[in-house]
N, C-alpha and C positions, 0 to 999 in steps of 0.2 A: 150659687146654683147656676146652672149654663145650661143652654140647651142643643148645646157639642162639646163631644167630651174626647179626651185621650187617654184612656184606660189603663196605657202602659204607663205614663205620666201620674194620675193618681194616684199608682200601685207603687210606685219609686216612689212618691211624696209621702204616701200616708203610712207606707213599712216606714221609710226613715223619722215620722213623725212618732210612730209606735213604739220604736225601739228606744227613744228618750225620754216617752209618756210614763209616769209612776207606775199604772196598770197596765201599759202593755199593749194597749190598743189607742189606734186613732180612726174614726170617721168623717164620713163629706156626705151630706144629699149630695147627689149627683142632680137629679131630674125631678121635679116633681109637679105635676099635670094632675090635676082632679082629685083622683082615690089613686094615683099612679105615684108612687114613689122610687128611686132607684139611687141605692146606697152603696157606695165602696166601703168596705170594713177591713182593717187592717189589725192583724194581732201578732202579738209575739208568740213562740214557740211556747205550750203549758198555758197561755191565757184562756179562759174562757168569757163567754153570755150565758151567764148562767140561767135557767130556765126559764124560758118563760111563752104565752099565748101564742097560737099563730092569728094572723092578719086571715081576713077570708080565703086570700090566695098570695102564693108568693112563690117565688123559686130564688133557688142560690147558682150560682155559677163562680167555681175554683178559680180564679186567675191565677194566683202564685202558691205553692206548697201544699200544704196537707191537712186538714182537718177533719173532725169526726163531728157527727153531727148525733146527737141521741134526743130520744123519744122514747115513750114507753116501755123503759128498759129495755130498749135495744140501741146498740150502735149502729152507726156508720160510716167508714173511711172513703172519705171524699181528697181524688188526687188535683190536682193543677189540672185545667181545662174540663174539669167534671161538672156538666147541670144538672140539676136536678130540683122537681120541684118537695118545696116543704112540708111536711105533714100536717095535718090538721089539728093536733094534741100538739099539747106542751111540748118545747123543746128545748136544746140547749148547741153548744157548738163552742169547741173546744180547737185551738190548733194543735198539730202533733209539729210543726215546725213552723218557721216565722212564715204566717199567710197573709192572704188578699181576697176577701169574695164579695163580688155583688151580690147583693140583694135587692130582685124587685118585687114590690109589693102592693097589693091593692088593697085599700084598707077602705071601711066605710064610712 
């Protein structure tokens, strides 16, 4: 964990970490201060986080590729440089090509 980071460094490290991972994904806390956490997640193209809770609050921000984000039976395609915060219902998040998103999150 650090408390500076190089974003585009992580996104190099943990996509090439990904793409040699059994499943297809690699993460790192980046930051993590109180209830504040802040995570690079890295997956291969077809990987998913398959559903689950949200944190009180959070948001995702694209760094590299494409992902679709669903909830409540509905989707959502999230491009490279897309924030957006996460819904409050169950969710999941799926790439449609090899990505990279933070997630920050405050949990209780």
């Amino acid at each position: 964990m650090r408390d500076r980071a190089d974003l585009t460094d992580l996104a190099d490290e943990h996509l090439a970490a990904a793409r040699t991972a059994p499943h297809g994904r690699s993460a790192y806390l980046v930051m993590h201060d109180g209830v504040l956490r802040q995570t690079v997640i890295a997956l291969t193209a077809g990987t998913s986080l398959d559903e689950h809770n949200a944190p009180p609050a959070a948001s995702l921000h694209v760094l590299r590729g494409r992902v679709s984000l669903t909830a409540a039976g509905r989707s959502e395609e999230l491009a490279s440089g897309t924030l957006l915060m996460i819904p409050k219902e169950r969710h999941g998040l799926t790439a449609l090509d090899d990505a990279v998103v933070l997630l920050t999150a405050v949990n209780d």
